[in-house]
N, C-alpha and C positions, 0 to 999 in steps of 0.2 A: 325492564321497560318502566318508562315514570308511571306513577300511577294513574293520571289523569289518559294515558293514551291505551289503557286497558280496556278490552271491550269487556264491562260490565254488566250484567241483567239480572233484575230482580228474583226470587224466589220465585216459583208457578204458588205458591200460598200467600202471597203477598194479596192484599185487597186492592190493593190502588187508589187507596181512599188518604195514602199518607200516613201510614202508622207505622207500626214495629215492624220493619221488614230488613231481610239480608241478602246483601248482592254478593254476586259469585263472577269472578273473572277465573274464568278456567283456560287452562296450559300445559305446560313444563311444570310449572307450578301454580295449585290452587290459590287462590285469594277469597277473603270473606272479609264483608266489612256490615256494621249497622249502617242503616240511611240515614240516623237521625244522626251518625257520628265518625260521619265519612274521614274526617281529617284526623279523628282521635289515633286510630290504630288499625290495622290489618292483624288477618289471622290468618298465618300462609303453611300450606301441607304441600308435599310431593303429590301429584298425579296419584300415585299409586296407594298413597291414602286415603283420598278423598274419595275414586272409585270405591277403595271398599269400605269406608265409611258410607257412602251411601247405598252399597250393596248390603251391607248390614239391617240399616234402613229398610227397606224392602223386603224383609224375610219374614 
């Protein structure tokens, strides 16, 4: 899917104020990208990483 038609949403840590924040288009496959460098690059993991990279998270 193009990037632009991925349903993206901010971090739950993000301030909303415009600053250092990272979106998450989650799926089949995860996406992560900065706000401030939306067009730079993506950071894309399987589903099944990204679960447990953020179950890790959490522990």
């Amino acid at each position: 899917m193009p990037n632009e038609q991925r349903p993206w949403h901010k971090s739950s840590y993000s301030n909303g104020e415009g600053g250092n924040c990272v979106e998450v288009s989650e799926g089949p496959t995860t996406y992560l990208r900065d706000t401030q460098n939306r067009a730079l690059a993506e950071l894309n993991l399987p589903a099944h990483e990204w679960s447990a990279f953020l179950t890790t998270l959490t522990r």
